[in-house]
N, C-alpha and C positions, 0 to 999 in steps of 0.2 A: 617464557612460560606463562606469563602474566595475558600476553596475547592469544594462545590456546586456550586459557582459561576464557576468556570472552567470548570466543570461539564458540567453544562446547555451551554457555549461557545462549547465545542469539540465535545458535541452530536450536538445544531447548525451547524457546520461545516462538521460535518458528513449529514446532512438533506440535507444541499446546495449541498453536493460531489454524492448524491441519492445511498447512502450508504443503500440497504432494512432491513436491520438489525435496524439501525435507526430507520426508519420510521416505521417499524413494533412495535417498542419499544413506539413511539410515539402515535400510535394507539392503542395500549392497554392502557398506561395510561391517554390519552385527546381524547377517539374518535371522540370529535366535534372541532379538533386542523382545523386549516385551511389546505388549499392545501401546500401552503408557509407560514408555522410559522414564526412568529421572536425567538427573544432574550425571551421574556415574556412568548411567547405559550410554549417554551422548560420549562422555569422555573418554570410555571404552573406546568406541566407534571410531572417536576422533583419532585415538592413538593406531586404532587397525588401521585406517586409512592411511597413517603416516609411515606405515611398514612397523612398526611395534605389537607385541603380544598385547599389550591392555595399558594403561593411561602410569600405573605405574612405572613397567620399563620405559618408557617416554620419560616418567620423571625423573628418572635415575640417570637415565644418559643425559639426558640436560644438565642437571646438578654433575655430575663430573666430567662432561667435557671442557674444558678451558680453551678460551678465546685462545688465539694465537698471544706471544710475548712483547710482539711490536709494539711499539706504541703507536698515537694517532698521529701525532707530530711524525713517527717513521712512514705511514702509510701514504699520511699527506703526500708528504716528500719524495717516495717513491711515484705516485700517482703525478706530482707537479713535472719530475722527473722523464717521463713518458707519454706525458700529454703533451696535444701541438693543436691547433687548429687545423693546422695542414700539412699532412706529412709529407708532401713533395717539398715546401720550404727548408721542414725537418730533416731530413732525410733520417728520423728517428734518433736525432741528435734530442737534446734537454732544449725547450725553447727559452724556457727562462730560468735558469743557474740561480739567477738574484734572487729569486722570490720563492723561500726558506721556510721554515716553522722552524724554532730554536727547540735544539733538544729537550725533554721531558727533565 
């Protein structure tokens, strides 16, 4: 969220500098944005572009979808599990079994 937030500020500061790339951006996803957006009209925008009604359903689904249950140590692990440098060696086999992350 924290990154959309910066987001919706730099394209802002772009709008004010009358940067037309901007503003071009802005009218495709708010054509009824005002002449002078704010902070909200960008965050709108932002949110329409991302396939959401307005910046708040954006928040909402952010705040309750939850990360997967794995941990990083299981994803590692999986990932150590299925990577090879070369899958002809591999033949998609584990190249390195030994080299683990200890469980969470």
């Amino acid at each position: 969220m924290e990154n959309l937030r910066k987001e919706a500020k730099r394209w802002l500061k772009a709008l004010r500098a009358n940067v037309q790339e901007a503003r071009a951006r802005l009218e495709r996803a708010f054509p009824e944005a005002p002449g002078v957006p704010t902070l909200r009209d960008v965050q709108h925008a932002l949110a329409r572009e991302l396939g959401f009604g307005g910046w708040s359903a954006l928040k909402t689904t952010l705040a309750t979808d939850r990360p997967s249950e794995r941990s990083a140590a299981t994803l590692v692990n999986r990932f150590l599990d299925n990577a090879c440098p070369d899958p002809g060696i591999c033949s998609f086999r584990p190249c390195a079994p030994s080299v683990r992350l200890p469980p969470p």
